[in-house]
C-alpha positions, -999 to +999 in steps of 0.1 A: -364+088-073-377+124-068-416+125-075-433+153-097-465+172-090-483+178-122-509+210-118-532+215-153-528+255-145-555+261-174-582+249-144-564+244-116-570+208-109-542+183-098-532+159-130-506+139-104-495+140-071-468+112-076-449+110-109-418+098-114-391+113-140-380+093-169-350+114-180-322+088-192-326+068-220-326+034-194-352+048-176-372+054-207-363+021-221-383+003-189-409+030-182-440+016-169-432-021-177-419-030-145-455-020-133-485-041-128-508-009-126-508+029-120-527+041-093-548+071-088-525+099-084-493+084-101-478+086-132-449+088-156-430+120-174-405+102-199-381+138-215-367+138-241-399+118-255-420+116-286-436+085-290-446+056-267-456+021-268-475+000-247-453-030-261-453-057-226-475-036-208-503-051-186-527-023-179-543+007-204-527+041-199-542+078-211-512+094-226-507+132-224-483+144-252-464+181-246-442+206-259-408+220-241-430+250-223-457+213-215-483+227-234-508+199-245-498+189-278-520+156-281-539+131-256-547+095-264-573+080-237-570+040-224-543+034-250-544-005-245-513-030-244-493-036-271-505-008-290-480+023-301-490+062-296-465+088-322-469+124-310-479+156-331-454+182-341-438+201-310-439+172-287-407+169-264-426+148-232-448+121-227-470+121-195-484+085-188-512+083-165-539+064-149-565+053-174-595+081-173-571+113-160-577+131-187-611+131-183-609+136-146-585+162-145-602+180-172-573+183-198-577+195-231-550+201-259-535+236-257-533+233-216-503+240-202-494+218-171-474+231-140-445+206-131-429+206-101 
């Protein structure tokens, strides 16, 4: 599975070094569940995407919420298991994170994030 950098260009900083692509509908069906954690540095870009849920889930996740050109649209900080997240108008992809990368990387709705 390739892994994604994810730059916050609005600042400069590093969102993820290690994010994997969640671009079939199986993929987006399992997600993080398989997980038992995220850590530092990882994370999870589920396109097409406009909602999640933390449904089975075992850790917290911040969730970053963008557009097509992934401009922030919404972030929701330490969303906690078995809780759900719907996105704001716009939204095509969900970034799911480490809990406190959003505060960490310094992201802010209206940021646009590099993703290569």
């Amino acid at each position: 599975m390739n892994e994604l950098i994810i730059v916050n260009l609005s600042n400069g900083n590093i969102v993820t070094k290690q994010a994997q692509m969640a671009n079939s509908w199986s993929k987006r069906f399992v997600g993080l569940l398989m997980h038992k954690h995220l850590l530092n540095g990882e994370g999870m870009l589920l396109q097409p995407c406009q909602s999640i849920h933390t449904l089975g889930m075992r850790f917290s996740i911040d969730v970053v919420f963008l557009d097509k050109q992934f401009r922030i649209t919404k972030l929701t900080r330490a969303l906690k298991p078995y809780r759900f997240s719907l996105s704001t108008k716009g939204t095509h992809s969900v970034l799911e994170l480490p809990t406190g990368t959003i505060d960490k990387s310094g992201l802010k709705t209206g940021d646009r994030l590099l993703v290569a």
